[in-house]
C-alpha positions as CSV (number, residue, x, y, z in Angstrom):
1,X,-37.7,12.2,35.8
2,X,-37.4,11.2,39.7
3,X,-36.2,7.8,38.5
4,X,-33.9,9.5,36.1
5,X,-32.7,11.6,39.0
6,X,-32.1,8.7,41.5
7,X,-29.8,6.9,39.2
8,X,-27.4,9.7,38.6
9,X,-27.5,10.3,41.9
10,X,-26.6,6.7,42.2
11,X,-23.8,7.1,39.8
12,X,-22.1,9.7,41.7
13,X,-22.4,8.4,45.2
14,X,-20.5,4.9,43.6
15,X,-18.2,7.3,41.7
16,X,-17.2,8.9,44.9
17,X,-17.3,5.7,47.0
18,X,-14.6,4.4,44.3
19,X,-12.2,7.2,44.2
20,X,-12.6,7.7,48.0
21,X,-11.5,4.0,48.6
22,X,-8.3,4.3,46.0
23,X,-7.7,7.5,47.4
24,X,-7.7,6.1,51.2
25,X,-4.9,3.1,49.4
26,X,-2.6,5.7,48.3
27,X,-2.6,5.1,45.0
28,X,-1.4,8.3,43.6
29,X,1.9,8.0,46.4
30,X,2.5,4.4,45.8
31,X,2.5,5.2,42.1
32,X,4.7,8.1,42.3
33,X,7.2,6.3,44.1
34,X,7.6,3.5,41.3
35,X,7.7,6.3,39.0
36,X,10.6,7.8,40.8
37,X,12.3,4.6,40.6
38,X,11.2,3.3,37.4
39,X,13.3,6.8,36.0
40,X,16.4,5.3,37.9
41,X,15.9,1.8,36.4
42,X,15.2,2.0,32.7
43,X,18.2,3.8,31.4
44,X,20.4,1.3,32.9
45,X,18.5,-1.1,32.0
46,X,18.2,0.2,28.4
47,X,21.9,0.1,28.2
48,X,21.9,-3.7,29.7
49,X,19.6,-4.9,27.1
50,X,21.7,-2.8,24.3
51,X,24.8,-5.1,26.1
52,X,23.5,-8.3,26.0
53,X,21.5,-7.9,22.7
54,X,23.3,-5.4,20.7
55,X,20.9,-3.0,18.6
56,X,16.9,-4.2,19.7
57,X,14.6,-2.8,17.0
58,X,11.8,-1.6,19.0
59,X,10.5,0.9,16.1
60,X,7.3,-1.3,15.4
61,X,6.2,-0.4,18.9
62,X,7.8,2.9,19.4
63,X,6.1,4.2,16.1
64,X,2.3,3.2,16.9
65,X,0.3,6.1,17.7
66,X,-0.1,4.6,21.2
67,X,3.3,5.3,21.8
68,X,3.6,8.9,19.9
69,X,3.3,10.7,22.5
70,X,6.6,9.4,24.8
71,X,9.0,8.1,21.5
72,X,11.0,11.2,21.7
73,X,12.1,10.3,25.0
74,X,12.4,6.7,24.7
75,X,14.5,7.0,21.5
76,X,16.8,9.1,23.1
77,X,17.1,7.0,25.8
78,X,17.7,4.2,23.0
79,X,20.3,6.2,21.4
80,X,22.2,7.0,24.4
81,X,22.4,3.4,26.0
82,X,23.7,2.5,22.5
83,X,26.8,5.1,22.9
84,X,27.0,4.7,26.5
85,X,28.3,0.6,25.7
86,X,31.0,1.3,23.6
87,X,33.0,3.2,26.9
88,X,31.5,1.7,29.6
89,X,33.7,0.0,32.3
90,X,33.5,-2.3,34.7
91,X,32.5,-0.1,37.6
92,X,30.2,1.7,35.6
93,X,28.4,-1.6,34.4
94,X,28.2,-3.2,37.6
95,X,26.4,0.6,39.3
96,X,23.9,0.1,36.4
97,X,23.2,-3.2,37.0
98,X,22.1,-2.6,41.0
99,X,20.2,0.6,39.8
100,X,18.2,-1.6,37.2
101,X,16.9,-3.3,40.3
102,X,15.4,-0.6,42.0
103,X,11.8,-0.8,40.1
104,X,11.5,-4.2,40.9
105,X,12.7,-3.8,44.6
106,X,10.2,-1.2,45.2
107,X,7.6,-2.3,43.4
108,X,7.6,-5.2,46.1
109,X,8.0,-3.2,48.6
110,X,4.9,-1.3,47.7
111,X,3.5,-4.9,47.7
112,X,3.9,-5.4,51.0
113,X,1.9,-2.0,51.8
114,X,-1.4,-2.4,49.3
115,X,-1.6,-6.1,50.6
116,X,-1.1,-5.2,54.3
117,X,1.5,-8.2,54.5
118,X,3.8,-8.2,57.6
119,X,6.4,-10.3,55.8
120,X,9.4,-8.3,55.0
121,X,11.6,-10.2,52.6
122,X,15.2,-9.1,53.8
123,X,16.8,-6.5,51.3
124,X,20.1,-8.7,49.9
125,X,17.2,-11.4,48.8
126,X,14.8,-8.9,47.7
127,X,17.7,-7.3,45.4
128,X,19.0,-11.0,44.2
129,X,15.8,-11.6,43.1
130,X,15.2,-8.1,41.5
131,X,18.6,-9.0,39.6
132,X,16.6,-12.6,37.9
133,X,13.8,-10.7,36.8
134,X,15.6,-8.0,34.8
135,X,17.6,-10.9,33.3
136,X,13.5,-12.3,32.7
137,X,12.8,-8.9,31.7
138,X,15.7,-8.2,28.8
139,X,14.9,-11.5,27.2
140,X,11.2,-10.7,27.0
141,X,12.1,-7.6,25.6
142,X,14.3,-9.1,23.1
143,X,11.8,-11.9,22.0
144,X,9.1,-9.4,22.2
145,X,11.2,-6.8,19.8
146,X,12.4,-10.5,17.5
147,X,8.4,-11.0,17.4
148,X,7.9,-7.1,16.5
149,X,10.4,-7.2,13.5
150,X,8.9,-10.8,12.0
151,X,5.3,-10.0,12.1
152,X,6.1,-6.6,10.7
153,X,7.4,-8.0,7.4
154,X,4.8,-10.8,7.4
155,X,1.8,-8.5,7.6
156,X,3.7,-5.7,5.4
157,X,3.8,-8.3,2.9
158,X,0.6,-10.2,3.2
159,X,-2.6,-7.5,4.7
160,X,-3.4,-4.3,4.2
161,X,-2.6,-1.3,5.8
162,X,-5.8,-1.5,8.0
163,X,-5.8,-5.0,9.0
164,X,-2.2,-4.9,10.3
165,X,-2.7,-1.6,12.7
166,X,-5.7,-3.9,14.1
167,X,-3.7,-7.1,14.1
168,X,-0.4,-4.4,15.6
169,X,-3.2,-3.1,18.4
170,X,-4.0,-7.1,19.5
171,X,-0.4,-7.9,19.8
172,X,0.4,-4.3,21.8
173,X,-2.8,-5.5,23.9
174,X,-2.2,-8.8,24.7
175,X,1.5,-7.8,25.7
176,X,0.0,-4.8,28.0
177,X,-2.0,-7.7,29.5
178,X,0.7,-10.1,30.1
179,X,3.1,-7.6,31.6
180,X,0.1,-6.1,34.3
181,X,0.2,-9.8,35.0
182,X,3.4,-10.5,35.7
183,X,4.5,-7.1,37.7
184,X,1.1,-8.2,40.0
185,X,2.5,-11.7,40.5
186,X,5.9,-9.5,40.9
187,X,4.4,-7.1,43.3
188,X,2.3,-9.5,45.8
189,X,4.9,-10.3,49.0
190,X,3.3,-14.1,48.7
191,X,2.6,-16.5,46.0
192,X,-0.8,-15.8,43.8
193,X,-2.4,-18.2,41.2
194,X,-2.5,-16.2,37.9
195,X,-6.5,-16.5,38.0
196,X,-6.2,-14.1,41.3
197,X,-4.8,-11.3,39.0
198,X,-6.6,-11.2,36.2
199,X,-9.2,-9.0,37.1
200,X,-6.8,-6.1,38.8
201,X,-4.8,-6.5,35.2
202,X,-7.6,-6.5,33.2
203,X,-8.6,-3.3,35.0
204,X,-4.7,-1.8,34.4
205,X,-4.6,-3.0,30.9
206,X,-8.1,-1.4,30.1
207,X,-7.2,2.3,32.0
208,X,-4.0,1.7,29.9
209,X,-5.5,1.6,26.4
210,X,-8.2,4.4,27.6
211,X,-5.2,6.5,28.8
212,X,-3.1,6.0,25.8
213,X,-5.6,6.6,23.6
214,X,-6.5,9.7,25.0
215,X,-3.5,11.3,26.1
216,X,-2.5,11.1,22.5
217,X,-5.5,13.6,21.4
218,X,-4.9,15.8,24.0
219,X,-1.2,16.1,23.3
220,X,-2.4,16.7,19.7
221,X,-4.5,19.5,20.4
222,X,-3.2,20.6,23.6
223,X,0.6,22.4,22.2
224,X,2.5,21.6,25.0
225,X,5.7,23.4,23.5
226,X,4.0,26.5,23.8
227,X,4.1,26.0,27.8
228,X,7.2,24.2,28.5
229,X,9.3,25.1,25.4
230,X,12.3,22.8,24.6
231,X,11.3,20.3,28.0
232,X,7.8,19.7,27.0
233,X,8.8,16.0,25.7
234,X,10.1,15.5,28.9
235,X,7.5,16.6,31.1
236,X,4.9,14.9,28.8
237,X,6.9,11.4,29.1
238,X,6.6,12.5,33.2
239,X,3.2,12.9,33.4
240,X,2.4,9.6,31.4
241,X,4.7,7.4,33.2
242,X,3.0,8.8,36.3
243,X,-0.6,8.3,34.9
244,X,0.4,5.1,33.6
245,X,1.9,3.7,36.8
246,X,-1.7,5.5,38.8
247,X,-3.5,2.7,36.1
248,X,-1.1,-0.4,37.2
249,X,-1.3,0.3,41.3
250,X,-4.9,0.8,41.0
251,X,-5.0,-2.9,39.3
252,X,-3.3,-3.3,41.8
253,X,-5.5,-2.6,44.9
254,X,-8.0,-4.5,43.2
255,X,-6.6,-7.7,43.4
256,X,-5.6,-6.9,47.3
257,X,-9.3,-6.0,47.5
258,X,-10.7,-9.3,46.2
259,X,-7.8,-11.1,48.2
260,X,-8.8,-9.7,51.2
261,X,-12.4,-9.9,51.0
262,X,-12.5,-13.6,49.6
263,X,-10.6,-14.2,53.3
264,X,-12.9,-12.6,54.9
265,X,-15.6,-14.8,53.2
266,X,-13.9,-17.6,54.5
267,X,-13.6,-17.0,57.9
268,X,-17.0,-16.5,58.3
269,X,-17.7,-20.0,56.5
């Protein structure tokens, strides 16, 4: 029973040790930053990637149960990038195109403070750069929605109902992974190797499918209408972004924490 004691008591001390040490990072202000931002970016950008592409049929992805939870929102923002194209000017475009940026701008700059750097990239170079990755970022989109439609038929056609929401689960997975790659390679203000952010996106990808997961129950059960009324799609599509971004900076820190402490190992060498 002592022994039985010791090891929860174990437990909770290593709990508290871990939420303490996120907690002393900032995680929950860094990630509600890039949430603030990430609400400026992705309606422009949704109305770039309707531009340059036209109608992208993200429904494969927007239907899965992972996703129930926030398609309201991100249909509507769908829908009104699609009517915002037909009138939009030159002006108009050319604002949306420097608000697209600010995700990726501050999502370095909150680089700069997990991983301590001191190297400030100047701002008109940060925002030039910010500009090529959401040209990166629409075409991944677009082949990831092209990849979406194909294997839907293919496995529509082919497998049963079961075996293509596992095979649909891989793919959403996999791409979860790959994208916690690439904004951690993004977010570091100096060059990584990919192998030095696998473990801090692993970790976001994991918190990302445990969130998911579970924030769809609780939605289920929970009747959010009955609390917020006609907003509760809106707040609900708030407080995941928010939770969702907590997942990716605490990935984050990870990485800065293995970073740091395989320098330290070195200087001692």
């Amino acid at each position: 029973m002592e022994k039985v004691i010791s090891i929860l008591v174990a437990i909770k001390n290593k709990v508290a040790a871990t939420v303490k040490f996120y907690s002393d990072k900032r995680f929950s202000t860094i990630a509600g930053t890039l949430v603030y931002f990430l609400l400026m970016s992705i309606a422009p950008f949704t109305l770039w990637l309707t531009l340059v592409f036209g109608n992208v049929d993200a429904e494969r992805i927007l239907s899965h149960e992972i996703f129930e939870s926030v398609s309201p929102v991100l249909r509507y923002m769908k829908q009104s990038a699609e009517s915002a194209v037909s009138g939009a000017g030159i002006i108009f475009l050319v604002t949306t195109l420097y608000s697209s940026t600010n995700f990726f701008y501050h999502l370095r700059r909150s680089g700069e403070i997990i991983y301590g750097s001191k190297r400030v990239k100047a701002g008109l170079k940060l925002r030039l750069v910010s500009l090529l990755l959401i040209a990166a970022t629409i075409t991944l989109v677009a082949i990831t929605a092209a990849i979406s439609v194909v294997g839907t038929r293919i496995l529509n056609s082919f497998l049963s109902e079961l075996v293509s929401e596992i095979i649909s689960l891989i793919f959403i997975t996999a791409l979860a992974f790959v994208v916690a790659i690439i904004l951690n390679l993004v977010a570091c203000p100096y060059k990584l190797k990919i192998s030095e952010v696998l473990t801090g996106s692993l970790l976001t990808t994991v918190l990302w499918l445990v969130f998911a997961v579970g924030f769809g129950v609780y939605t289920s059960f929970a009747n959010p209408e009955r609390l917020y009324g006609k907003i509760a799609a809106l707040i609900i599509f708030l407080l995941w972004c928010y939770v969702m971004m907590s997942c990716f900076v605490i990935g984050m820190i990870k990485n800065g924490s293995n970073i740091s402490r395989k320098v330290q190992v070195k200087s001692l060498l």
